[in-house]
PLY file of the C-alpha trace (Angstrom):
ply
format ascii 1.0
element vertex 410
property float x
property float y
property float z
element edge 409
property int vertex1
property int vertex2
end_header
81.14 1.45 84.02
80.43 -1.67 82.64
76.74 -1.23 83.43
76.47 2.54 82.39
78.27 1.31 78.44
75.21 -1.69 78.33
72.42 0.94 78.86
73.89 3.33 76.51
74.22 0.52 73.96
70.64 -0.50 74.27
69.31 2.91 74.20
71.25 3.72 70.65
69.96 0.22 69.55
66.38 1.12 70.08
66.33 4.57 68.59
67.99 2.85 65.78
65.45 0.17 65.74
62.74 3.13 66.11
64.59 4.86 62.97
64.10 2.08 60.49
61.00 1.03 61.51
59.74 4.74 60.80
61.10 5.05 57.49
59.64 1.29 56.50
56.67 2.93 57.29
56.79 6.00 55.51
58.20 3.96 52.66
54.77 1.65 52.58
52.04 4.92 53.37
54.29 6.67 50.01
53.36 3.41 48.15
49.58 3.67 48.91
49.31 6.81 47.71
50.92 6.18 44.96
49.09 3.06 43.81
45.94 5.14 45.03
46.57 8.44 42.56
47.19 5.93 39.59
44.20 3.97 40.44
42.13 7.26 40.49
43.90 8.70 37.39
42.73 5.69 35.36
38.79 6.07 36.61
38.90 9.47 36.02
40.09 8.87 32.63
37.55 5.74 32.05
35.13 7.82 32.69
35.99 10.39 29.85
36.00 7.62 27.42
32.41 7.12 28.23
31.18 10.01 28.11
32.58 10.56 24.58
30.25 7.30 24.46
27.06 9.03 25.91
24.07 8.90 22.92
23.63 11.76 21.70
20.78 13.98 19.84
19.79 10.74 18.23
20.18 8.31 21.05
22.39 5.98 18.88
25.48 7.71 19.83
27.63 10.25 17.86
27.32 8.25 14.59
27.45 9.47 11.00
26.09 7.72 8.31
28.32 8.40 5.77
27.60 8.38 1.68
28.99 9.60 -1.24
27.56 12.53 -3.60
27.01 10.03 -6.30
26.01 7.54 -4.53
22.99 9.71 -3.04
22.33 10.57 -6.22
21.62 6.82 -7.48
19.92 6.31 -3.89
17.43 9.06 -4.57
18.68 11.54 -1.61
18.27 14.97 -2.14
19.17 17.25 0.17
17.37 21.04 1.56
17.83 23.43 3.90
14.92 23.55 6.52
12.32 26.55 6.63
9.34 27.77 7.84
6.06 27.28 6.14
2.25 27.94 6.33
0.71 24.91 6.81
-2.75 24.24 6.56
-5.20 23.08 9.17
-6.16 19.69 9.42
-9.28 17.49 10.01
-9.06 14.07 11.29
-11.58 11.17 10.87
-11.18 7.37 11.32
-12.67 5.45 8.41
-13.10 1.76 6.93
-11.61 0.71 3.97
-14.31 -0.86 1.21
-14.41 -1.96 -2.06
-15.21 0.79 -4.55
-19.06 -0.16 -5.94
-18.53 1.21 -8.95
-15.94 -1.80 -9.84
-17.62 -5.01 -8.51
-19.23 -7.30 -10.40
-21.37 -10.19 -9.75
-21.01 -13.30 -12.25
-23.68 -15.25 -13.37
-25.16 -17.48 -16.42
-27.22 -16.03 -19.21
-29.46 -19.04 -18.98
-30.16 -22.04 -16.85
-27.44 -25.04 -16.89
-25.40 -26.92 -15.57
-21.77 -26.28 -14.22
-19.26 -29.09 -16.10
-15.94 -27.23 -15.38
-14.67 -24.32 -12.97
-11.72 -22.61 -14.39
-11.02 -19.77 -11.70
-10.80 -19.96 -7.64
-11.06 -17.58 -4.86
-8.51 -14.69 -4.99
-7.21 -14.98 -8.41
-6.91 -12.22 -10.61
-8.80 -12.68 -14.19
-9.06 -10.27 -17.13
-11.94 -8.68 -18.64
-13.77 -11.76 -20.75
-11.97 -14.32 -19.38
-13.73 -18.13 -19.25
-14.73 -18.35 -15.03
-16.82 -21.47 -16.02
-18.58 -23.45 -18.10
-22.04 -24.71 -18.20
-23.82 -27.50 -20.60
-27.13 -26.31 -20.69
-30.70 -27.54 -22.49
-31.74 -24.49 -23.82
-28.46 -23.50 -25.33
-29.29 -26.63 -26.92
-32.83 -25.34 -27.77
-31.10 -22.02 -29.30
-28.78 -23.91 -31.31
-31.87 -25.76 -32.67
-33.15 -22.97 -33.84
-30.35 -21.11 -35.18
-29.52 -24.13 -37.53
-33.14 -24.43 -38.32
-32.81 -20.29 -39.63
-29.87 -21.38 -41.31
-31.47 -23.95 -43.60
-34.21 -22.14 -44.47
-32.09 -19.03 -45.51
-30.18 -21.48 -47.91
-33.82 -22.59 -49.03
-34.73 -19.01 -49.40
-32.28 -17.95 -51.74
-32.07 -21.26 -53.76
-36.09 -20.46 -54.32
-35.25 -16.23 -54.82
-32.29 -17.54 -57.67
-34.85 -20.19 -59.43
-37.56 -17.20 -59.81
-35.30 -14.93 -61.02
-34.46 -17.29 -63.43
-38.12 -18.17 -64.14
-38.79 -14.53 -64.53
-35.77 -13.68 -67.10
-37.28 -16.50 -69.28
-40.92 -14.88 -69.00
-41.96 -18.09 -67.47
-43.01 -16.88 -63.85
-44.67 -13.52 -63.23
-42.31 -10.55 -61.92
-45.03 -10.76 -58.35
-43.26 -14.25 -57.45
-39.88 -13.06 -57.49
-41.11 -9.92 -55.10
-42.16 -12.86 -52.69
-39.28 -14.68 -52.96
-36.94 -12.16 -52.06
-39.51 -10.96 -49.21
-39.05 -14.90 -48.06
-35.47 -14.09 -48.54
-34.88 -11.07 -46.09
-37.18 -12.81 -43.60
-35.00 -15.95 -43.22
-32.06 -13.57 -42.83
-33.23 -11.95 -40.41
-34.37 -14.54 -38.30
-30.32 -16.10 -38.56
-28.86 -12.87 -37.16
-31.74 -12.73 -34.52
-30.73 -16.60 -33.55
-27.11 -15.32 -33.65
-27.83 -12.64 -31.54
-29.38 -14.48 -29.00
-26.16 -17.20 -29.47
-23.70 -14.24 -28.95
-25.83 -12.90 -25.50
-25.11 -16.42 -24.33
-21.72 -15.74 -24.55
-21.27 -18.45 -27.64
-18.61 -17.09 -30.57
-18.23 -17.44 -34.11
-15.55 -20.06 -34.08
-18.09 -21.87 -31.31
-20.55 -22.18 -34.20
-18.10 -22.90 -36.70
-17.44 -26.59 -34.63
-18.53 -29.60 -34.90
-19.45 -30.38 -31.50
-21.51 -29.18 -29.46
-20.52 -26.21 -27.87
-20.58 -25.44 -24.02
-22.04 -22.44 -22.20
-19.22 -20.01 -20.94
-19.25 -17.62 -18.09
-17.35 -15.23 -18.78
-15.36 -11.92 -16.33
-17.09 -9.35 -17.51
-14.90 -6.96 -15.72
-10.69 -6.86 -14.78
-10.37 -8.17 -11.16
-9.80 -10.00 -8.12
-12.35 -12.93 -7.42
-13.47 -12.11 -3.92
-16.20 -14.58 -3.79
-16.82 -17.77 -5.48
-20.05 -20.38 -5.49
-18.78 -22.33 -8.81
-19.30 -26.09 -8.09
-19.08 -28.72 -10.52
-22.00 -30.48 -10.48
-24.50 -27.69 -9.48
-27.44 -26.61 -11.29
-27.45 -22.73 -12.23
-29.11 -19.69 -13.47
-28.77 -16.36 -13.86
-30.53 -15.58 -10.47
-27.45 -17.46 -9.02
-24.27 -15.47 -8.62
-21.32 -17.66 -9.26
-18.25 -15.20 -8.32
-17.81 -11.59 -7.38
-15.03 -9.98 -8.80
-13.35 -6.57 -7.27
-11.29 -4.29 -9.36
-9.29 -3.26 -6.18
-7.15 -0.63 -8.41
-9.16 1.63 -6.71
-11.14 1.75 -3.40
-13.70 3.60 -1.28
-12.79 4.54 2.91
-15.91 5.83 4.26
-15.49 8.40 7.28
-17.65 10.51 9.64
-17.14 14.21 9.56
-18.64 15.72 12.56
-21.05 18.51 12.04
-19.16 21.27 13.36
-16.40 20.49 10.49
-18.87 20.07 7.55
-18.64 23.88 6.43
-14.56 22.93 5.93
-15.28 20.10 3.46
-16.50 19.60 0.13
-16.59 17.48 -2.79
-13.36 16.74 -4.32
-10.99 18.37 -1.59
-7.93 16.23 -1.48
-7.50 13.41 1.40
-4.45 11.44 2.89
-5.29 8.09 4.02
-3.03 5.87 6.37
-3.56 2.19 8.03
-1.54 0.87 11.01
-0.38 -2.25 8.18
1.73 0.02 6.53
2.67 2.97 9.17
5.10 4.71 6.72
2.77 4.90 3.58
0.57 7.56 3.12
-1.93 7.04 0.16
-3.57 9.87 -1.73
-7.07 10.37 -2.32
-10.32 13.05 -2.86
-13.81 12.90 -1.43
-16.57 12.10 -4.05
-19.68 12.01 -1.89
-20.91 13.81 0.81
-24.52 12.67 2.85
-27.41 14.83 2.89
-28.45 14.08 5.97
-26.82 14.08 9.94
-26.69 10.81 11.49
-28.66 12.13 15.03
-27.12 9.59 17.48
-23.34 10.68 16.35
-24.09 14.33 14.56
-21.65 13.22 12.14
-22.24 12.93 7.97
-21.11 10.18 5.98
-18.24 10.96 3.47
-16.31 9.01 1.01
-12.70 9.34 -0.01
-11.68 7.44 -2.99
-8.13 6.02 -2.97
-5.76 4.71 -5.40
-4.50 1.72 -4.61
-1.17 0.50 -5.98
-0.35 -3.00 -5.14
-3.49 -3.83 -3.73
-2.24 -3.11 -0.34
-5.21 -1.06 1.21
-7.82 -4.26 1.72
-11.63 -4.09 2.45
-12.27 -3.84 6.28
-9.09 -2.46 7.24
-9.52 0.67 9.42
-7.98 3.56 7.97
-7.36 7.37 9.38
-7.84 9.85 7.11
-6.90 13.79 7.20
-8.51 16.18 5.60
-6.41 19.85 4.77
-8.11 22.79 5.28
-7.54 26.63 4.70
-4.04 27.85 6.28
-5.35 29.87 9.77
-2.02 29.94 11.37
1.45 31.20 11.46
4.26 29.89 9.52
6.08 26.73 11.43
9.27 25.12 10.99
8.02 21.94 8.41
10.00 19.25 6.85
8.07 16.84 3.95
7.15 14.05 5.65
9.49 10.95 3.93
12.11 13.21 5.55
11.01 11.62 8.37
12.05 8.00 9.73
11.10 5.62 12.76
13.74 3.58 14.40
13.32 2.05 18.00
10.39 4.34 18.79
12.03 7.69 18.08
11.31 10.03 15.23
14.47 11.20 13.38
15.67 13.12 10.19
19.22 12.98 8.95
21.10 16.58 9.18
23.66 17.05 6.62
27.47 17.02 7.57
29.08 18.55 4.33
28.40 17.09 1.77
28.92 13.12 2.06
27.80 12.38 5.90
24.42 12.78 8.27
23.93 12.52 11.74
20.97 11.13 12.49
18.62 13.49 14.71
15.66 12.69 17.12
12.91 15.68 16.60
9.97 15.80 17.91
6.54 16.76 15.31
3.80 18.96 15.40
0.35 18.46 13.10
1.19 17.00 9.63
-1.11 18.16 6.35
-0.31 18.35 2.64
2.50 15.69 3.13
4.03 18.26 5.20
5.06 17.64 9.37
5.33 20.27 11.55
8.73 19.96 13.63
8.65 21.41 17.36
12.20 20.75 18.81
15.31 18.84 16.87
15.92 20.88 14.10
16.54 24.84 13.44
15.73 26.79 10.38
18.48 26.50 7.77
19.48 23.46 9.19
20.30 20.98 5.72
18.55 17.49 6.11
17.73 14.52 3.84
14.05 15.35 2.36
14.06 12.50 0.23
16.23 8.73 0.78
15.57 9.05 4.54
14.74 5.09 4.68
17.90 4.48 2.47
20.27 6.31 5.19
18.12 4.41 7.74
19.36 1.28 6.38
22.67 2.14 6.31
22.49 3.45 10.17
21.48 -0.13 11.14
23.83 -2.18 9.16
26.58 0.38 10.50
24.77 -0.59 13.69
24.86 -4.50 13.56
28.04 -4.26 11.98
29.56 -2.48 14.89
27.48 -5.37 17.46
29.37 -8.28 15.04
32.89 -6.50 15.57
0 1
1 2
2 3
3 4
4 5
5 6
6 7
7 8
8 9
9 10
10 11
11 12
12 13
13 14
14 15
15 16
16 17
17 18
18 19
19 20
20 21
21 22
22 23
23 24
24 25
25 26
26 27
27 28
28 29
29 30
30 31
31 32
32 33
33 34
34 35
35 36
36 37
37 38
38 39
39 40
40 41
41 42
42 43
43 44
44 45
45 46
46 47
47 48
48 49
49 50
50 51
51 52
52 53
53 54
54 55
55 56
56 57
57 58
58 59
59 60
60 61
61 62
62 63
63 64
64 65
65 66
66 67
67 68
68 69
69 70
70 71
71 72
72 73
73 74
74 75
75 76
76 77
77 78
78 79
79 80
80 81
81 82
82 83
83 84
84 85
85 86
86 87
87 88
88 89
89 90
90 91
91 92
92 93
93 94
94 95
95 96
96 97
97 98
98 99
99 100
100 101
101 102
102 103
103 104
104 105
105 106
106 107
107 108
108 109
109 110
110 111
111 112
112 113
113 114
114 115
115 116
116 117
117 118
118 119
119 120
120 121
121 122
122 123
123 124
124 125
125 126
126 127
127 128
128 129
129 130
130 131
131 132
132 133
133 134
134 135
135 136
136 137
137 138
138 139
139 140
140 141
141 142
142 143
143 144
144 145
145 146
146 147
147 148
148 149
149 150
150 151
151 152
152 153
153 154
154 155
155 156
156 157
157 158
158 159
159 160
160 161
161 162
162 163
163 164
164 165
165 166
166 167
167 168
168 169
169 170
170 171
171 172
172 173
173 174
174 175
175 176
176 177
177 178
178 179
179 180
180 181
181 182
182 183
183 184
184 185
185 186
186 187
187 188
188 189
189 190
190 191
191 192
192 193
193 194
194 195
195 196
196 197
197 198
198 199
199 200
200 201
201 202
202 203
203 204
204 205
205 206
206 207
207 208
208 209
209 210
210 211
211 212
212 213
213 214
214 215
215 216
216 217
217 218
218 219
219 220
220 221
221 222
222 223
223 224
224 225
225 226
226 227
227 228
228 229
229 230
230 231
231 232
232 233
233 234
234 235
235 236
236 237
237 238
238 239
239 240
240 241
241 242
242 243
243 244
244 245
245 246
246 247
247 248
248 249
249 250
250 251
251 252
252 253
253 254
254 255
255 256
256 257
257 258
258 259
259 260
260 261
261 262
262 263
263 264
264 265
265 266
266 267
267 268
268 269
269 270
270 271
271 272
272 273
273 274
274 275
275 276
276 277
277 278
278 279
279 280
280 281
281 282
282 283
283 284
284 285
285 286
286 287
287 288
288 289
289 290
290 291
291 292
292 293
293 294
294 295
295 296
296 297
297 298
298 299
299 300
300 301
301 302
302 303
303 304
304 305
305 306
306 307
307 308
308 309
309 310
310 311
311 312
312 313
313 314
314 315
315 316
316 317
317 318
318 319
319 320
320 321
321 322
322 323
323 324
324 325
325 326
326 327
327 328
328 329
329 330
330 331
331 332
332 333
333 334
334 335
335 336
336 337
337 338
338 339
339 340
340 341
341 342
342 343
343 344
344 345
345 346
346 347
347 348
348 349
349 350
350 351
351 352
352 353
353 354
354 355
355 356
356 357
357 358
358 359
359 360
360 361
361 362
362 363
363 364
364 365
365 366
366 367
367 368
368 369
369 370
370 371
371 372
372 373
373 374
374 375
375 376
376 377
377 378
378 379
379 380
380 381
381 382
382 383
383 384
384 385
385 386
386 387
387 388
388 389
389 390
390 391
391 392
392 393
393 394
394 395
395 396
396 397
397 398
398 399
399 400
400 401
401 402
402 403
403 404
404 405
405 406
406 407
407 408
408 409
């Protein structure tokens, strides 16, 4: 019996043994799953948070640039709705920027002499009559001679004219003397204003004459300008077959293009031109052809044409390459066309900002068509109706990257 209770015992002890073990089991496999479903609650909800992170139509993320009515209006945004519009065909011609020929001047003396001071360098900007140099110089000297020379004898002349009159009144001389003297008279006066004359061409003034020294030989701008060349040297011998400085009014310029000779029937004299240069990608300057060649160039079949440009600010310099774009007549369908400051550059992309009510834009990336008549052609970005920023577009631009390197210092 004894035997039979101490198997029984050790059977009940295993199974009991067998019973714990199972539920310690159970208990750890529960905690797995557990720790498991949390663990893959959390990624799945990590991974929401980034895609509410994902970049958007502008590939800066869903970011508004946000700015009050008022505040646009003191920024110079204005706001339209985006429409359809005819836009006119467009011919395209790579040019090089010169210096208009109608506004350069070469500088030189009147007359031989020598250069005793230099009063303008390279690249300076002078005024119309303005002193360039100054020259001492021997037949100035000569001229001065014999403009004092004309003086004296006028003084002579009229002293003798006054004594015959005199002479005359007093029956003393006969009335034929004082018809010479005042023939000697008007001679001697007219051979002062020719000395003064010749004086004045030399570029010597009144008060120069007036001195009491001897007065210099100045040089003077004869036209408003940039110097763009300068041979002044102090020391130097010149004359007038010697050009001392070249000065460019660069208020206005020339670009010179070819226009291929299937395109010459679309262009004329004083159609209207838009000229840009890879120095300043986001300016477009205005301009109109003024001369079209005669003649076909036979290696290229192209004619020479010339688009004259304002230049504000001097920024469109002689030698830069330029492209230029010609409009012609409107051949096509209306097209879905913003103005083009309504478009900006940032990182590569094109984008306008699209109006959120009335005091936020998102900024969106479009692709464009052609662009003519300051108008861009947009294929894909924008719908019709859509409101966008036409005007301020690099104002909101600035305030999308300071919202942007803000955001990086944070």
């Amino acid at each position: 019996m004894n035997k039979k209770g101490i198997i029984i015992g050790l059977v009940l002890t295993i199974a009991l043994g067998g019973g714990v073990a199972y539920r310690l089991i159970n208990t750890a496999g529960s905690g797995g799953h557990a720790e498991h479903g949390e663990a893959g609650h959390a990624e799945e909800k990590g991974g929401h948070v980034e895609g509410k992170e994902e970049k958007g139509h502008d590939g800066h993320g869903e970011k508004l640039v946000k700015m009050a009515v008022e505040v646009q209006k003191q920024s110079g945004v204005a706001v339209a709705a985006a429409k359809k519009a005819q836009m006119p065909g467009v011919i395209s011609a790579t040019g090089k920027v010169e210096a208009n020929a109608d506004r350069i001047a070469h500088v030189s003396p009147r007359i031989s002499g020598k250069i005793v001071a230099v009063k303008a360098s390279l690249g300076e900007g002078v005024g119309a009559g303005q002193v360039l140099a100054t020259l001492d110089s021997v037949e100035l000297g000569e001229a001065l001679s014999r403009y004092h020379q004309s003086k004296t004898r006028l003084t002579l002349a009229q002293s003798n004219m006054e004594r015959v009159k005199t002479l005359v009144d007093k029956k003393i001389a006969a009335r034929k003397e004082i018809l010479q003297a005042e023939t000697d008279f008007k001679t001697a006066q007219t051979e002062l204003h020719t000395d003064q004359e010749r004086l004045s061409l030399y570029g010597v003034s009144a008060a120069d004459l007036k001195a009491d020294r001897r007065p210099l030989l100045p040089v003077r701008a004869p036209i408003g300008g940039v110097i763009t060349e300068k041979h002044a040297i102090v020391g130097e011998l010149s004359d007038p077959a010697k050009s001392l400085y070249t000065i460019a009014d660069l208020s206005s310029v020339w670009v010179l293009v070819d226009i291929h000779e299937k395109d010459i029937a679309k262009v004329r004299r004083g159609q209207s031109a838009t000229v840009s240069v890879t120095a300043f990608p986001e300016t477009r300057f205005r301009g109109r052809i003024t001369y079209l060649a005669d003649v076909v160039d036979q290696a290229t079949r192209t004619i020479k044409a010339r688009v004259e440009v304002a230049n504000p600010g001097r920024k469109l310099k002689p030698e830069m390459f330029a492209t230029v774009e010609l409009a012609t007549a409107v051949d096509t369908a209306p097209v879905l066309a913003v103005p083009e400051e309504a478009v900006v550059e940032l990182e590569g992309k094109k984008l306008v900002f699209v109006a959120e009510g009335d005091a936020a834009f998102e900024p969106r990336k479009v692709e464009l068509g052609r662009a003519s008549g300051g108008m861009v052609e947009i294929l894909s970005g924008l719908k019709e109706g859509e409101r966008l920023a036409v005007k301020g577009g690099f104002v909101l631009k600035s305030e999308l990257q300071k919202g942007e390197i803000e955001g990086h210092d944070h």
